[in-house]
C-alpha positions as CSV (number, residue, x, y, z in Angstrom):
1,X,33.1,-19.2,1.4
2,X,30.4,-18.7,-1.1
3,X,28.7,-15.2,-1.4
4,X,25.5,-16.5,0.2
5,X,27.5,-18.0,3.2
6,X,29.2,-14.6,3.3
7,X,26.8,-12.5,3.8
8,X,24.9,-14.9,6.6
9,X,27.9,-14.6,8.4
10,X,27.7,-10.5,8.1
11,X,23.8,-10.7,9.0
12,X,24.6,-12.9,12.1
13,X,27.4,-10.9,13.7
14,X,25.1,-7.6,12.5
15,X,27.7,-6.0,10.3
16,X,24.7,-5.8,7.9
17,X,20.6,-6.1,8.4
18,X,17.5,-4.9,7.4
19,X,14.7,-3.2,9.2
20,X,12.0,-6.0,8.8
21,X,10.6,-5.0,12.4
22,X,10.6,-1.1,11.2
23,X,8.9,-1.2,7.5
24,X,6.3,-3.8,9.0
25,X,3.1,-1.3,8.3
26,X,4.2,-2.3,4.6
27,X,4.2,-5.8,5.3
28,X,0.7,-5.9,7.2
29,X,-0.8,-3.9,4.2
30,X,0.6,-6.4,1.7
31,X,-0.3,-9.2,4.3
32,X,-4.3,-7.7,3.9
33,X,-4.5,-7.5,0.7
34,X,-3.3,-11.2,0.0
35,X,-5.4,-12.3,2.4
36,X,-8.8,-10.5,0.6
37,X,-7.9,-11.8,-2.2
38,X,-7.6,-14.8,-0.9
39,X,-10.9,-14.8,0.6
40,X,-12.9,-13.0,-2.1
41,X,-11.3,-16.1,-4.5
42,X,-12.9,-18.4,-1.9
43,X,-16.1,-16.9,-1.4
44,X,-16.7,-16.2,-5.2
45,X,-15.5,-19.3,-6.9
46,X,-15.4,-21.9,-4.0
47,X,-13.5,-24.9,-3.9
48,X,-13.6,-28.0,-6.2
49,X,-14.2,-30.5,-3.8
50,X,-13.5,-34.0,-5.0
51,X,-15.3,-37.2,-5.8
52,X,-14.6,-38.1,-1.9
53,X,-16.3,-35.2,-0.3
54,X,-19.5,-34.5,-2.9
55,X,-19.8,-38.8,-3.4
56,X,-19.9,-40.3,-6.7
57,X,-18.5,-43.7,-8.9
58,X,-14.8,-43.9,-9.7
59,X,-14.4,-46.6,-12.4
60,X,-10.9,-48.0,-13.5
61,X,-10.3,-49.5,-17.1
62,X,-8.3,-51.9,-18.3
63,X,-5.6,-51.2,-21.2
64,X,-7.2,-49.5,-23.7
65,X,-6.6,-47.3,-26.9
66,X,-9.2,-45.0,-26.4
67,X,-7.6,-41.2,-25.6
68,X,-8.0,-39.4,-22.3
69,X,-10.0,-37.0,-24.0
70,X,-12.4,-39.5,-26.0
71,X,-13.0,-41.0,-22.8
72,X,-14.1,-37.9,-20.9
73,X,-16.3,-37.3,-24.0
74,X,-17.6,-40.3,-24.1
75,X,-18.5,-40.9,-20.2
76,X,-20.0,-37.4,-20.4
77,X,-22.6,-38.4,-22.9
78,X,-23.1,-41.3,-20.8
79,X,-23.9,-39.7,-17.3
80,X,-24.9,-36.2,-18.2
81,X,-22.4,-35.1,-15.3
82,X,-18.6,-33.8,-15.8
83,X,-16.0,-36.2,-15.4
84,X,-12.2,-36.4,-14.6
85,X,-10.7,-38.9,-16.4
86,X,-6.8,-39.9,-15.9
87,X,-4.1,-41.9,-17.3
88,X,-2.8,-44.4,-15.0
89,X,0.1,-45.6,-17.2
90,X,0.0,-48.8,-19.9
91,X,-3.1,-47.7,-21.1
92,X,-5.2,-47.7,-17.8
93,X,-7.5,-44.9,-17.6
94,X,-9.2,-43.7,-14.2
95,X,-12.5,-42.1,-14.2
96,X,-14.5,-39.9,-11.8
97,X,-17.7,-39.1,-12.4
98,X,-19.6,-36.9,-9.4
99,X,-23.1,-37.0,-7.4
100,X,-24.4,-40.1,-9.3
101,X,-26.1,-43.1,-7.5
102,X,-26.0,-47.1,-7.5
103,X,-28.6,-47.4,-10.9
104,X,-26.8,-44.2,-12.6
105,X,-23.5,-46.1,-12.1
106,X,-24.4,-49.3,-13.5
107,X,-25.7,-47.6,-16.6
108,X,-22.8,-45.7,-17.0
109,X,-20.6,-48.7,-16.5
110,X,-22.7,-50.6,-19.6
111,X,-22.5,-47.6,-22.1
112,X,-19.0,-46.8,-21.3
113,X,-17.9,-50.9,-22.0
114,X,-19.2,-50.5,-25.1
115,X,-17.7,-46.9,-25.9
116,X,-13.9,-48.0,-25.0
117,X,-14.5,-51.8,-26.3
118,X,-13.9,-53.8,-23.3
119,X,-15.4,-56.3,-21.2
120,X,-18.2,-54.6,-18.8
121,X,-16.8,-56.9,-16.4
122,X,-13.0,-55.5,-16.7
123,X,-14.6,-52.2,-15.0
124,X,-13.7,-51.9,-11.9
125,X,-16.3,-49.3,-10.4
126,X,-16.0,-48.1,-6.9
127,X,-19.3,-45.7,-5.4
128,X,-17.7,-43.0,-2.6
129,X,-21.3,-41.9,-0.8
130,X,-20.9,-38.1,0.5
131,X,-20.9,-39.3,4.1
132,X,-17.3,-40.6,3.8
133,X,-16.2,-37.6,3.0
134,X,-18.3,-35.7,5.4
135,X,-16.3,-37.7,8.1
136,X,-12.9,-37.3,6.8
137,X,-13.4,-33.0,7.1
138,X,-15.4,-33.4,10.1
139,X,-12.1,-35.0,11.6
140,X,-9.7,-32.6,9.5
141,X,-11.4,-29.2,11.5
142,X,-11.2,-30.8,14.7
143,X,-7.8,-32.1,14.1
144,X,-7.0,-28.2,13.3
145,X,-8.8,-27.2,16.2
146,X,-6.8,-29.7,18.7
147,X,-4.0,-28.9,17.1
148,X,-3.8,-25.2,17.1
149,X,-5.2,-25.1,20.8
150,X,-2.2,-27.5,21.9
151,X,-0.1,-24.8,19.4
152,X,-0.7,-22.0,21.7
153,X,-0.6,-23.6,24.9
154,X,2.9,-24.9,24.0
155,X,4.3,-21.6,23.0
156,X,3.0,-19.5,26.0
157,X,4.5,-22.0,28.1
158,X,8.0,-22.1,26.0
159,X,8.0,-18.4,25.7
160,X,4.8,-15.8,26.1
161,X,1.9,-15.0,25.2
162,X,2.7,-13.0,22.7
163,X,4.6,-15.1,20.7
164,X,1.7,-17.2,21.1
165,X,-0.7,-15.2,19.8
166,X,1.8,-13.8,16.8
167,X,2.2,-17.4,15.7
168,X,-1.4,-18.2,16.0
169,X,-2.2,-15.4,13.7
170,X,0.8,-16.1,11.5
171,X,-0.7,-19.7,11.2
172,X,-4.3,-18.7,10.8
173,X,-2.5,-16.3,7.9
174,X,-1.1,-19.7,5.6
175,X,-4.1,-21.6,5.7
176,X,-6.2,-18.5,4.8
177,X,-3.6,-17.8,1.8
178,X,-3.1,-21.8,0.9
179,X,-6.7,-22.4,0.6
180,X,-7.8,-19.0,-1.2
181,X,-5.3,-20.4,-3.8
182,X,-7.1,-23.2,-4.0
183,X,-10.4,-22.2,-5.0
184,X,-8.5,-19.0,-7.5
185,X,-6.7,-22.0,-9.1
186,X,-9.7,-24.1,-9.4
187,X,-7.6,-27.8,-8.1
188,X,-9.5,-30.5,-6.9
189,X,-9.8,-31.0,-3.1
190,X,-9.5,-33.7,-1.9
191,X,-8.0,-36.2,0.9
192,X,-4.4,-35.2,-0.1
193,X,-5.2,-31.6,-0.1
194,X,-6.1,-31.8,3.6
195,X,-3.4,-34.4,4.6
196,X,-1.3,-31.3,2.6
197,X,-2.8,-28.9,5.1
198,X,-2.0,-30.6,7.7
199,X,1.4,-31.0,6.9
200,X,2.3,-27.4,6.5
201,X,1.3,-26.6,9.8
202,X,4.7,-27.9,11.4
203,X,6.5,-26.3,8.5
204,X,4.7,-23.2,8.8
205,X,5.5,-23.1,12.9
206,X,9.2,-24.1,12.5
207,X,10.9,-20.5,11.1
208,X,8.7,-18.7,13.7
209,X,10.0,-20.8,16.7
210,X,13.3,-20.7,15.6
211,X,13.6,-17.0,15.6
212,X,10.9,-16.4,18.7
213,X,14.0,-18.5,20.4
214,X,16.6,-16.3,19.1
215,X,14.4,-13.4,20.7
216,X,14.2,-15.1,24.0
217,X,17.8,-15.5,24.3
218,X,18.6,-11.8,23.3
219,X,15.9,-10.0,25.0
220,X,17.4,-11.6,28.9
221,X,17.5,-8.6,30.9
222,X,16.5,-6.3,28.3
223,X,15.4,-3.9,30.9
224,X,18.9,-3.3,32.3
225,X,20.2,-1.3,29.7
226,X,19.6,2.1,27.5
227,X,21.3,0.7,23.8
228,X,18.5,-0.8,21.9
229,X,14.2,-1.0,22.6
230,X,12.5,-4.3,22.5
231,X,11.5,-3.9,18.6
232,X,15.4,-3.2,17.2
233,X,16.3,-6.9,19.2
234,X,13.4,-8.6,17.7
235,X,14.8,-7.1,14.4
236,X,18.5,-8.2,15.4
237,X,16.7,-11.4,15.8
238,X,15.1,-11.8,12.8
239,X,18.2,-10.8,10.7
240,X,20.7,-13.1,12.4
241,X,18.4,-16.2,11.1
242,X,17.2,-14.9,8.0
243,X,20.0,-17.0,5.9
244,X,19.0,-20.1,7.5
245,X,15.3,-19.5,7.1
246,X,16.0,-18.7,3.2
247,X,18.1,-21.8,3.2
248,X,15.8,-24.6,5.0
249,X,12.4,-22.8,3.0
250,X,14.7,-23.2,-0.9
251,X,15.6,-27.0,0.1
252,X,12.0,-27.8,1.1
253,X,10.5,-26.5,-1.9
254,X,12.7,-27.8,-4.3
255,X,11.0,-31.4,-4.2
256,X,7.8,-29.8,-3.3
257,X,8.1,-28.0,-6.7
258,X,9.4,-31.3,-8.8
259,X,6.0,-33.0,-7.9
260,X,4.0,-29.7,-8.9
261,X,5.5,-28.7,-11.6
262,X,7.0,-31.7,-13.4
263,X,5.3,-34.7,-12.2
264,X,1.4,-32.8,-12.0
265,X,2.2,-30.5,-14.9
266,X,4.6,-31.9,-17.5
267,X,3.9,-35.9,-16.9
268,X,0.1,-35.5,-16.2
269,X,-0.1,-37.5,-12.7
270,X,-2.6,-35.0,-11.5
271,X,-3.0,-36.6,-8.6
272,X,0.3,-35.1,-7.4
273,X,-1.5,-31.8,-7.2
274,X,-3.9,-32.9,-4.6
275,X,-0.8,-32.6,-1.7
276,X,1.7,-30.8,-3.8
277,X,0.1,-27.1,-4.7
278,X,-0.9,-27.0,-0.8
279,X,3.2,-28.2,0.3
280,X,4.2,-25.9,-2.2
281,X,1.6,-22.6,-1.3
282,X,1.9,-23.1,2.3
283,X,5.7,-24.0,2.5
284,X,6.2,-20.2,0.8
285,X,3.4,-18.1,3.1
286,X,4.6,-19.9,6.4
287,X,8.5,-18.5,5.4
288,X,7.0,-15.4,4.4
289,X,4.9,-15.1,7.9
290,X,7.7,-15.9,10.1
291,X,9.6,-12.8,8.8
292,X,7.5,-10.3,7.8
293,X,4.5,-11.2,10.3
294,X,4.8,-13.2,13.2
295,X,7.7,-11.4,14.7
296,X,6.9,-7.9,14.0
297,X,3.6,-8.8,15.6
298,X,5.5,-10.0,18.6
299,X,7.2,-6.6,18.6
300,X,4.0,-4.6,18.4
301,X,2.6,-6.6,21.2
302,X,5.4,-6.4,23.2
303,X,6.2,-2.7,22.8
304,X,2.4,-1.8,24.4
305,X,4.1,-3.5,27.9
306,X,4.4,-0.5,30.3
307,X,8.2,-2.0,30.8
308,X,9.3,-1.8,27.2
309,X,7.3,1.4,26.9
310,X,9.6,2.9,29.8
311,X,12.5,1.0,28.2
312,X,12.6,2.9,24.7
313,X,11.6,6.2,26.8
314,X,15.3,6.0,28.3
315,X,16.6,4.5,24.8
316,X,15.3,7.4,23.1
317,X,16.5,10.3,26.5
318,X,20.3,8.4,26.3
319,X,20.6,8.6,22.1
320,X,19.5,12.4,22.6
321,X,21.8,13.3,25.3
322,X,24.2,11.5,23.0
323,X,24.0,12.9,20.3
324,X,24.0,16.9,21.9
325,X,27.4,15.4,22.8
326,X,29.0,14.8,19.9
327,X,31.9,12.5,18.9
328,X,34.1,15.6,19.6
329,X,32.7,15.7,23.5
330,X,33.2,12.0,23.9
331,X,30.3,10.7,23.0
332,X,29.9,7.5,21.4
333,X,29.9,7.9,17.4
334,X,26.3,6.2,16.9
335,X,24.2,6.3,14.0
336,X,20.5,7.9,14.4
337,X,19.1,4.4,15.0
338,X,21.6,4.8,18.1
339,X,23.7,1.4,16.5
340,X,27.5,1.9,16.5
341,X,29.2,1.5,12.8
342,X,31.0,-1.3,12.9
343,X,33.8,-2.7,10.7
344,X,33.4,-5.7,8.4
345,X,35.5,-8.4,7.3
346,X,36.6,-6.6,4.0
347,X,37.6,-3.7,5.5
348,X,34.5,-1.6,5.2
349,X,31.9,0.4,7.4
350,X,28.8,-1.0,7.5
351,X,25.9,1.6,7.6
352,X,25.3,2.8,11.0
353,X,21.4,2.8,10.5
354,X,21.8,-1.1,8.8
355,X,23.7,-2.5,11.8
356,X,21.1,-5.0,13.7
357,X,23.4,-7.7,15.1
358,X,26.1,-7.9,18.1
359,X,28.3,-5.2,18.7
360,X,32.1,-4.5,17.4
361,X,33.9,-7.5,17.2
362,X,37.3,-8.0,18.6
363,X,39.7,-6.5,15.9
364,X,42.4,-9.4,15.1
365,X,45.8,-8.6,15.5
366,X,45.6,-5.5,17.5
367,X,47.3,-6.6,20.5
368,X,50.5,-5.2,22.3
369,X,53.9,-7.2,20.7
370,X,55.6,-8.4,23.2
């Protein structure tokens, strides 16, 4: 078993852990400040919005010798307006030129024929009005809006209200993030950006449901016992899928990167950035969310019910009356966290304090010979 498989195996059976649920005042500051940042970003420099949202002419060459740069220089002159010009591969250049009308374009079109020596007819030119554009983010927010609502609805049904609301602010916490990159990084927005924020929206929702499940399961008569409060099974939780959220998050950003990095950077297909740097952004915040946000959240909420209040009041009474005990009185040999050290599979004690998984395991090989 590799070392990675190893150790998901210790976090699941809780031979090891960490106190996500504990330390979460850290992760809410850090969560804060990455989310000003974010919206200062946004607020100061704004978004690039493409050609399809602001309107404009998007011409298409034929082959030609004439250099991407030439050819942004050489539109420029001709429109007066800044222009994105891009290689489409055996010499086929795509241009973009921004708020410019019918007239504008057409005397663009004839000064740029002669600039790259081709046949004004060869142009292909294509005017996006601002409307179009309008239309497609009119029905991008209320796609967001439907979809959030039907988001929350679905998850207080499934589970609570809680988790609900955790995952509502979890989600509200990627798009902030994802689209304050945006505007620091200075990438054109256009329809693939927003098909791109769409998309991370299941992917942003699937760590969190998988370990609000886990909760559900372990939390089942909760009340009926005095080992653990509400917040140290969330943590439990959280650290027996932590491996598989690592896992599924590293696979989904490994293409996600290879279009970003390689295909937008190295081979200069900038369209690839459109969808990629909002896959790639929003892929990394909605694993980060799901374990340092949305469940801790889920604890804080769920710690203010007068039940779970009452719960960790008698948690807190037994670990006491415990620990005046003593091992040497026959009490139980419990850490401070109240979680029993438990042997792992090399041979060692785990940290009492660490332990956040099931109890001792059935020791192999212990039983009466016959």
């Amino acid at each position: 078993m590799s070392r990675l498989g190893s150790m998901g195996a210790r976090l699941y059976r809780g031979e090891v852990g960490y106190d996500f649920v504990g330390k979460r005042m850290i992760w809410y500051g850090v969560s804060i400040l990455i989310t000003i940042t974010a919206i200062v970003g946004l607020a100061v420099q704004g978004l690039n919005m493409g050609i399809e949202f602001k309107g404009g002419v998007v011409i298409t060459t034929p082959r030609t010798s004439v250099s991407v740069d030439d050819a942004r220089h050489a539109v420029e002159e001709a429109s007066g307006h800044p222009a994105i010009v891009q290689g489409l591969g055996d010499g086929e250049l795509r241009i973009q030129i921004s708020d410019v009308d019918t007239a504008e374009a057409n005397k663009i079109k004839t000064e740029l024929a002669d600039d790259l020596k081709v046949d004004e007819n060869q142009l292909n030119a294509d005017l996006v009005g601002p409307s179009w554009g309008e239309q497609i983010a009119n029905k991008a927010w209320t796609g967001l809006g439907i979809f959030m609502v039907l988001v929350v609805v679905y998850l207080a049904i499934a589970f609570e209200w809680r988790m609900a609301v955790a995952a509502l602010i979890a989600l509200i916490h990627d798009l902030t993030i994802t689209v304050g990159i945006y505007a620091l990084v200075g990438f054109e927005v256009t329809p693939g950006t927003v098909i791109g924020l769409l998309t991370i929206l299941g992917y942003s929702l699937y760590d969190t449901v998988v370990v609000f499940d886990g909760l559900k399961e372990a939390s089942k008569d909760i009340t009926k016992q005095t080992r653990w409060t509400y917040s140290e099974i969330a943590n439990r939780s959280l650290n027996s899928t932590l491996v598989r959220s690592i896992n599924t998050t590293v696979v989904a950003l490994l293409p996600v990167a290879g279009l970003l990095f390689i295909g937008g950077g190295f081979l200069g297909a900038g369209m690839l950035n459109d969808i990629s740097l909002s896959l790639f952004v929003g892929l990394a915040a909605g694993a980060y969310s799901s374990i340092f946000i949305a469940t801790p959240l889920v604890a804080d909420l769920k710690e203010r019910d007068p039940r779970m209040k009452a719960l960790k009041k008698r948690v807190l009474a037994k670990r006491a009356q415990d620990a005046e005990k003593g091992p040497s009185d026959g009490g139980p040999t419990e850490g401070p966290d109240g979680y029993e050290p438990q042997d792992t599979e090399d041979g060692d004690t785990a940290p009492a304090g660490a332990v956040v998984g099931q109890r001792r395991q059935p020791t192999r090989g212990r039983g009466k010979r016959r």
